[in-house]
N, C-alpha and C positions, 0 to 999 in steps of 0.2 A: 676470243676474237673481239676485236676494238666495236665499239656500239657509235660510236663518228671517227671518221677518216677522212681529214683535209692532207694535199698535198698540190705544194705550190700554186694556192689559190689567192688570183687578183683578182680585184676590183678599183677602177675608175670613175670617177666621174667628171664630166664635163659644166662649168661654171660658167655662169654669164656672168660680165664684168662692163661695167660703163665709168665716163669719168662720173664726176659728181655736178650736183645744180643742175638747171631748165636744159642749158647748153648741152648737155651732157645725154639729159632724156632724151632730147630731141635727135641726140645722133645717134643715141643706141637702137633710132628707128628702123635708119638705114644702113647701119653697118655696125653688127654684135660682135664683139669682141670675147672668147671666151679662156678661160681655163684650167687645166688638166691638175684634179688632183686625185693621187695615189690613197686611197682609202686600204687598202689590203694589196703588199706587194711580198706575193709567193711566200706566201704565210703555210705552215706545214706542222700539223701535230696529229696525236689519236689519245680521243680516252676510251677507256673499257667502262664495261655497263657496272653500276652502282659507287661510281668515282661521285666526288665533290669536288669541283675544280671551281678556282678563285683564276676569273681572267680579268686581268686590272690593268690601268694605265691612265692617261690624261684625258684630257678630253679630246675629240678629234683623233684619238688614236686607231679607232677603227674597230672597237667594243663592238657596238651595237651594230655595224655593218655586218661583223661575222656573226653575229647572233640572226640576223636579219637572212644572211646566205643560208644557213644553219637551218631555219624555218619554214625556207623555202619561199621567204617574201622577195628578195632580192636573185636576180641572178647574175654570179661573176661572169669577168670575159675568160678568164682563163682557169685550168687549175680543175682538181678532182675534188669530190668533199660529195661521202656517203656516210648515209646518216642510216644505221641499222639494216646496209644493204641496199639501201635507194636512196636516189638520186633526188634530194628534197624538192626543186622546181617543176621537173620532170613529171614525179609522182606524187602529185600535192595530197589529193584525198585520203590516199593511204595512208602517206605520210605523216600528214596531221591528224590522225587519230588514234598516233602514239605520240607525238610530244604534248607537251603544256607549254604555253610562254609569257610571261608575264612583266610587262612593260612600266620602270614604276612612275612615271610620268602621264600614261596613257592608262586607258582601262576599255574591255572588254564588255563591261555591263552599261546595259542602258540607262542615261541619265537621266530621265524622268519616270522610269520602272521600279515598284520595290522589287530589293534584290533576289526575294523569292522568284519573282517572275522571268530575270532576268536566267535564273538558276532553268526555268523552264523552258525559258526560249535555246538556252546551250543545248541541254540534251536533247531536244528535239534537232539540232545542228548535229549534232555529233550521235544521234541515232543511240542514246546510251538506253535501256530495257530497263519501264518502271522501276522492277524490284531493285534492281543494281543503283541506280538512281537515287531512291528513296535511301539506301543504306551507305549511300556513297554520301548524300547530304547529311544524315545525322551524326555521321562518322566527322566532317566537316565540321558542325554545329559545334562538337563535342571540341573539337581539337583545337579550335580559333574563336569559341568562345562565341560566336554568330547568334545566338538565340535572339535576341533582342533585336538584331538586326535586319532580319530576315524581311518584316513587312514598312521597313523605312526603304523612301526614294532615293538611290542612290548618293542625289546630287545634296541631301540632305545629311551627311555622313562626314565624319570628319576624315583627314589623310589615311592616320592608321586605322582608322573602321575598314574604309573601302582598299585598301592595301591586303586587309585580312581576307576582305571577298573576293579580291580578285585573286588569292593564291587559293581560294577554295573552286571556284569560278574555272582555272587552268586543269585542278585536279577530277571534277567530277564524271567524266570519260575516266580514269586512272589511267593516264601516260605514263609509260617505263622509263621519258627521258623529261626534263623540265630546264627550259631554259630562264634565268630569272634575271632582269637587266633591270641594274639600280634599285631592287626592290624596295632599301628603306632610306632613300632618298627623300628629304621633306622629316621625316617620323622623328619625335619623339624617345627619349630614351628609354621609357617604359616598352612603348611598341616597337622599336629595334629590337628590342628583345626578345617579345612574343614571335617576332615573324622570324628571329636567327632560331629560337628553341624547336621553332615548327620547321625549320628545314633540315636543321640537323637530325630530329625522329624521324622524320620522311626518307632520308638518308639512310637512317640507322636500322630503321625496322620494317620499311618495304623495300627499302634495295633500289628507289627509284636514282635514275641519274642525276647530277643537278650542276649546271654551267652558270656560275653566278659573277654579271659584272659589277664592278662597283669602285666607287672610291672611296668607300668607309672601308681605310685597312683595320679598323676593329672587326668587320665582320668577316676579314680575311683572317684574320688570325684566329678566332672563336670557330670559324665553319671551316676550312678548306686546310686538306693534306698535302695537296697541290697546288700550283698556283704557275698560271701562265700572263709572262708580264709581256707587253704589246705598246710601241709607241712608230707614230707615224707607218702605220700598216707593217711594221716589220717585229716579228718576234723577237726580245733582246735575251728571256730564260725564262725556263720550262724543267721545275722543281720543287721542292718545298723551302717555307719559309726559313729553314733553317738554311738550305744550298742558295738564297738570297742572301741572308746574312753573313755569310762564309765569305761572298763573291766580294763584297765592299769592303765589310772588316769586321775585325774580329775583337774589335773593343768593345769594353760593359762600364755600365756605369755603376755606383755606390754614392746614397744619397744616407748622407748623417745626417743626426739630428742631435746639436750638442746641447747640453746640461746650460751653458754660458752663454748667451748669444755674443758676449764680447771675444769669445775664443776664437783663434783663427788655425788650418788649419795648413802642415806644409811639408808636407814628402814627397820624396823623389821618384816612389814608387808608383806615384796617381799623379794627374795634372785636376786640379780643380778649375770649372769648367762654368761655376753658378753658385748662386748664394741668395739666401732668401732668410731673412733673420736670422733664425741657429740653424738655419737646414742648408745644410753644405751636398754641392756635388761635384763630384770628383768620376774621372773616365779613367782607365787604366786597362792595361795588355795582359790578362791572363796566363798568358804562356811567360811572363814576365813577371808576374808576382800572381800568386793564385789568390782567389778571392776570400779562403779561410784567414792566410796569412797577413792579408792587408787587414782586414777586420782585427786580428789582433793584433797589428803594429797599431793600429790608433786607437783600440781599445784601452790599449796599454799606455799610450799620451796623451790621449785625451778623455773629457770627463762626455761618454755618448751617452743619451737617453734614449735612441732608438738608429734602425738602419736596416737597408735592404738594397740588394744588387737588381738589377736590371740591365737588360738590353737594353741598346739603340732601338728607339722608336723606328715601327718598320716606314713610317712616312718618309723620315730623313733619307733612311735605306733604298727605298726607289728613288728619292730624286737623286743620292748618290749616283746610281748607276745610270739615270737619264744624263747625267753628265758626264760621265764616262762615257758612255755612249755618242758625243755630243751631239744632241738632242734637247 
């Protein structure tokens, strides 16, 4: 049985709009001019409990709106979206004492608290039982590295510190579902990777659910089996990275690395595409020459010191299809 069920769910909102300058202020005193934009229009999917789903798209696409429905912050004007049997707005208490959400702009904990404290002001929020508590923080501690952190002021904390407390901060209730919007947003690429290793265990070994928006397509392709692409409130596909790659195309790249840098390099079977000293790349059609065989026509012509195939970057690959889309 699916753990959320959205179907044909909108959301609107209304915009105030003035001209510009004093002139401008001064009319929009008496007469506001507003309007109407489509955030979520009849948007329809379901995941099952202990999915990783990658939902991505641009900005203003309507991410965090549905994350927002989803939590029960927001309520749509139309449309169904049950979240483990209840109705997120509806049933807020209940409700939120099974998800986590974690906002990576925004945070949870208080900014002049150390985060111990803050850790104490949540379970008393969320009614979590000393013992569970105490083992749910060291368990924490242990996982995100927190030790040192614990009796510093929040606001004293670098990005990926307080990124790490607040996915501990979301956790310590243990929610079955976790929603996680832009998590490593701002971070470091030491701490990107602390926070994708800790969602993917989370994923792996409690079973917990995990809805992650984002525009780092590296943490889509490292995290998520699925992936729900979304522009201007409307779903464009709903699959995995590979049924994206499929949908645009089906070319791979091969990036040489010749012996010569004065070598140049020129078959009919690849179009060369970049050049960078000796490092040559070339795109070619699979189903048109396979990738062993192209390796050995220009092994065989030319003098390589090194090489390896590659996909299209998946970044290219979504704006492929927002164009396709035109979008």
């Amino acid at each position: 049985m699916p753990q959320i069920v959205v179907q044909d769910l909108c959301k609107t909102f209304r915009v105030a709009e003035r001209d510009p300058g004093a002139w401008g202020a001064i009319k929009g005193l008496f007469h506001r001019r507003y309007r109407h934009t489509s955030a979520l229009d009849h948007i329809s999917f379901s995941i099952e409990p202990g999915e990783l789903v990658g939902y991505i798209g641009p900005n203003g696409a309507g991410k965090s709106t549905t994350v927002k429905v989803l939590a029960g912050i927001l309520v749509p004007d139309s449309g169904v979206c049950q979240v483990m049997g209840r109705t997120p707005w509806k049933q807020r208490i209940p409700h939120v004492s099974q998800i986590g959400v974690v906002f990576g702009q925004r945070t949870q904990l208080w900014w002049d608290l150390p985060v111990i404290e803050s850790f104490e002001l949540l379970r008393a929020i969320y009614r979590v039982p000393a013992p569970v508590y105490r083992h749910n923080v060291e368990e924490m501690v242990a996982l995100l590295g927190l030790g040192e952190l614990l009796d510093t002021p929040v606001r004293q904390l670098s990005l990926g510190q307080r990124m790490r407390c607040d996915l501990a901060a979301a956790l310590l209730h243990r929610p079955a579902l976790l929603y996680l919007d832009e998590p490593t947003i701002g971070l470091d690429a030491v701490s990107k990777l602390a926070v994708r290793q800790f969602v993917k265990r989370l994923n792996k070994e409690r079973g917990v659910t995990v809805m992650l928006t984002t525009h780092d397509m590296d943490d889509v392709e490292a995290l998520c089996r699925r992936i729900l692409l979304i522009n201007r409130g409307k779903i464009l596909l709903d699959g995995t990275v590979a049924d994206l790659r499929a949908q645009v195309s089906r070319l791979r790249r091969l990036v040489v690395v010749l012996r010569e840098e004065k070598d140049w390099i020129e078959t009919d079977e690849a179009r060369v595409i970049g050049r960078q000293g000796p490092q040559v790349t070339l795109e070619f059609d699979p189903e048109r020459i396979s990738a062993p065989d192209l390796i050995h026509h220009l092994t065989s012509a030319y003098g390589v010191r090194d090489l390896y195939v590659e996909n299209l970057p998946i970044e290219e690959i979504v704006a492929e299809v927002y164009q396709g889309a035109g979008m």
